[in-house]
C-alpha positions in Angstrom: 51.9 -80.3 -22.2 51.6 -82.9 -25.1 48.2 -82.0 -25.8 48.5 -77.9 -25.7 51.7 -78.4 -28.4 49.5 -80.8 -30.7 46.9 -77.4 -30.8 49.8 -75.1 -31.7 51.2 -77.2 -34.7 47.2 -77.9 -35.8 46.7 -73.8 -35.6 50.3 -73.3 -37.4 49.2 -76.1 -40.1 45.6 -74.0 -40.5 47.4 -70.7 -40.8 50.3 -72.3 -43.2 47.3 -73.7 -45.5 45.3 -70.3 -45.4 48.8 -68.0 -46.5 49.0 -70.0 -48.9 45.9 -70.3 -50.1 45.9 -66.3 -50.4 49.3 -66.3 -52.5 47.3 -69.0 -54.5 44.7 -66.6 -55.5 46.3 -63.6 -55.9 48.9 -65.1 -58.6 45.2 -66.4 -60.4 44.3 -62.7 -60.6 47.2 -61.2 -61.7 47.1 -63.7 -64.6 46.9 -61.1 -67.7 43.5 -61.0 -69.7 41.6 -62.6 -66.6 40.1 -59.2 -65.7 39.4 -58.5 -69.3 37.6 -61.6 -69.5 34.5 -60.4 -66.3 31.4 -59.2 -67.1 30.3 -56.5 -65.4 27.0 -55.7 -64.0 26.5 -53.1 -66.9 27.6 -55.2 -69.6 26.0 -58.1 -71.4 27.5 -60.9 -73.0 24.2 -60.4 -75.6 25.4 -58.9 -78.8 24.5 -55.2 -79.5 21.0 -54.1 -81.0 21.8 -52.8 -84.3 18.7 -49.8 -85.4 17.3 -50.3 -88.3 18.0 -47.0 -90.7 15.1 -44.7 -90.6 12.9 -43.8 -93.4 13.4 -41.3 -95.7 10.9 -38.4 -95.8 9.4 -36.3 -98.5 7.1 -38.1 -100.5 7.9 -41.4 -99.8 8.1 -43.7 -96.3 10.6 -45.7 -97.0 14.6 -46.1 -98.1 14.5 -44.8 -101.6 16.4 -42.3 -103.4 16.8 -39.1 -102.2 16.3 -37.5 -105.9 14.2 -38.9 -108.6 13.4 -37.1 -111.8 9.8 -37.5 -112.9 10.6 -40.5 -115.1 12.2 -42.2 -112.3 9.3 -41.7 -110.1 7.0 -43.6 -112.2 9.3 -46.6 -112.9 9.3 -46.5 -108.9 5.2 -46.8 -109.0 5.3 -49.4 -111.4 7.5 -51.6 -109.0 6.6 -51.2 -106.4 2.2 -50.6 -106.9 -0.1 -53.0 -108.4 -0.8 -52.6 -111.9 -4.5 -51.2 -111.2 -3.2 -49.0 -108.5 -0.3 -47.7 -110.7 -3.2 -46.7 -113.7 -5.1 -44.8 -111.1 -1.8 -42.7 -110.1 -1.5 -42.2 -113.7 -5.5 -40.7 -113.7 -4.8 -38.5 -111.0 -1.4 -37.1 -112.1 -2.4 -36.3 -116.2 -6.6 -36.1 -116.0 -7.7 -34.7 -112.4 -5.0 -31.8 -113.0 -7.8 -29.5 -113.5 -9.8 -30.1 -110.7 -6.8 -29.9 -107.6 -4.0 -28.9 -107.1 -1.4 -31.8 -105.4 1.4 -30.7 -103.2 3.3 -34.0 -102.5 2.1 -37.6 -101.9 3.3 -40.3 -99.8 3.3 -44.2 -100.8 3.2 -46.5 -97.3 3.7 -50.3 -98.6 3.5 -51.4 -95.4 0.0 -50.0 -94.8 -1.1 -50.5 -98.5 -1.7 -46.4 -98.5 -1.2 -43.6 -101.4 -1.9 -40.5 -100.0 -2.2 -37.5 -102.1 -1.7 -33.6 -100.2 -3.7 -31.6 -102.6 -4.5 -27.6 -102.4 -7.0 -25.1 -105.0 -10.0 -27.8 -104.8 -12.1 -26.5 -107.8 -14.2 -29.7 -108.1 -15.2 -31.7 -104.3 -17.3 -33.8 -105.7 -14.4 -35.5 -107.5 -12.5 -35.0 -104.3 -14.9 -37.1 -102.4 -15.0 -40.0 -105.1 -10.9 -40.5 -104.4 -11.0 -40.1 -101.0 -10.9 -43.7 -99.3 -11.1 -45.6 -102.9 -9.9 -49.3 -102.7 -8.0 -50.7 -105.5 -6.5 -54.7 -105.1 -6.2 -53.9 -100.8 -4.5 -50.5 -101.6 -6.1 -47.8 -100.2 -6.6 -44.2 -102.1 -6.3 -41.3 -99.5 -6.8 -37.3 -99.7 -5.5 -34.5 -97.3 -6.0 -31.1 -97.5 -3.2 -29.4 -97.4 -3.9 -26.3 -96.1 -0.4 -25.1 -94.4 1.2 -25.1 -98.4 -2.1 -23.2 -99.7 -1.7 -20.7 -97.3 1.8 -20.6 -98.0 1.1 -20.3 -102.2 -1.5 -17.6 -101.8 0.5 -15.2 -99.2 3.6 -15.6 -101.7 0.8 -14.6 -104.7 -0.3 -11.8 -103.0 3.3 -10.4 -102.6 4.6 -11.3 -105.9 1.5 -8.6 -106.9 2.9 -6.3 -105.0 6.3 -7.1 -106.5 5.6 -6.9 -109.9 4.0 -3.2 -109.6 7.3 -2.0 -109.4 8.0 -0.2 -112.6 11.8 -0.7 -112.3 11.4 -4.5 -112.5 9.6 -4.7 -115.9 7.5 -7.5 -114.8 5.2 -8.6 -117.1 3.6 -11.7 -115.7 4.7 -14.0 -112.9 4.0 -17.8 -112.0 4.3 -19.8 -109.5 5.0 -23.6 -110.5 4.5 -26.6 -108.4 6.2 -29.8 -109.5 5.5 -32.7 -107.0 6.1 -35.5 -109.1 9.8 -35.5 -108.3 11.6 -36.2 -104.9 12.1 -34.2 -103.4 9.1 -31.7 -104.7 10.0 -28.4 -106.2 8.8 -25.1 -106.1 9.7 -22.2 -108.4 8.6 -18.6 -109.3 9.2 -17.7 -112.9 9.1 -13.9 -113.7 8.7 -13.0 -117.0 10.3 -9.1 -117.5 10.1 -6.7 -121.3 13.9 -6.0 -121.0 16.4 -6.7 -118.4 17.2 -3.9 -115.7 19.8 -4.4 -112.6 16.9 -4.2 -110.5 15.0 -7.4 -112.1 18.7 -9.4 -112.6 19.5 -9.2 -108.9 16.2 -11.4 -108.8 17.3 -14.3 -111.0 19.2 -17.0 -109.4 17.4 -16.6 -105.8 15.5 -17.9 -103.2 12.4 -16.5 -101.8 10.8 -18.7 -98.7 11.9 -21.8 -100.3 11.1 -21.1 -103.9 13.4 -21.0 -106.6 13.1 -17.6 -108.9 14.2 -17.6 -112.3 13.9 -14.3 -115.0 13.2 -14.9 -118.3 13.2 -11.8 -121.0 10.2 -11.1 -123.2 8.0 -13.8 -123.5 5.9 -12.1 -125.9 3.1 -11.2 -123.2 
């Protein structure tokens, strides 16, 4: 008998030890902030990835200003280009103007590139003496841009159309191009003999993206 009721007490000591052992941990997790503190199989103590801001687009690939008059475009070529490199931006921009047209350009530092999107070649030969020039490990690129040409020769053809309407006045019409600001700009200037309600309902509008303006008698 002595035996038998030295197993009870050990079994009643074992269950005693494990009770307690459960009320032990359960007062451990109902400790406020313990469960905050877990990390769960979809979270990471590693901090969070932080993008970097992406680049601004029009005619430059990187953070700039979203507007920029001409004036502040080229102090911007003057930073941020080699001297040499910023001459040749000047050649292109005031002394090739007769022999393309340029639609927008792009300057890629990290790449060392200055692309120009021109249109209207009227001389390739000076095309193909830009295209691929190196200047101090910058690199002088050429595109042809023929998605904007289409675009500037299908708006010609019905601004023609357009101005042979005798209740408009029209007596010339141009299309100007400006892509030496950011964002580039794109207008139609009509010039009329007197102003009619047909011809003011023009002024002030936008046709595919391009700015009209009216202007009255300019002595043509």
């Amino acid at each position: 008998m002595i035996p038998q009721t030295k197993q009870r007490i050990a079994k009643t000591i074992i269950l005693l030890l494990v009770f307690l052992s459960l009320i032990l941990a359960l007062t451990i997790l109902s400790q406020p902030g313990f469960s905050d503190n877990k990390v769960s199989k979809n979270q990471t103590t590693e901090p969070p990835v932080i993008e970097e801001p992406t680049e601004n687009s029009g005619n430059l690939k990187q953070s700039v200003a979203e507007n920029m008059n001409q004036q502040q475009v080229l102090d911007y070529w003057k930073e941020i280009l080699p001297n040499a490199v910023d001459k040749e931006m000047y050649r292109i921009r005031f002394t090739l103007s007769q022999k393309f047209d340029v639609s927008r350009w792009e300057i890629d530092p990290s790449k060392k590139q200055v692309i120009f999107h021109i249109f209207h070649v009227r001389d390739q030969k000076e095309i193909d003496n830009l295209q691929g020039e190196k200047i101090e490990n910058w690199t002088i690129l050429i595109t042809h841009d023929s998605e904007f040409e289409q675009e500037y020769d299908s708006l010609s053809d019905e601004l023609k159309i357009l101005k042979k309407k005798p209740e408009l006045k029209i007596l010339a019409i141009d299309l100007q191009t400006d892509p030496w600001v950011v964002p580039p700009e794109k207008s139609i200037v009509i010039w009329v003999a007197n102003q009619t309600p047909e011809n003011l309902q023009l002024d002030k509008t936008n046709l595919r993206g391009w700015n009209i303006s009216v202007h009255i008698n300019a002595g043509l």
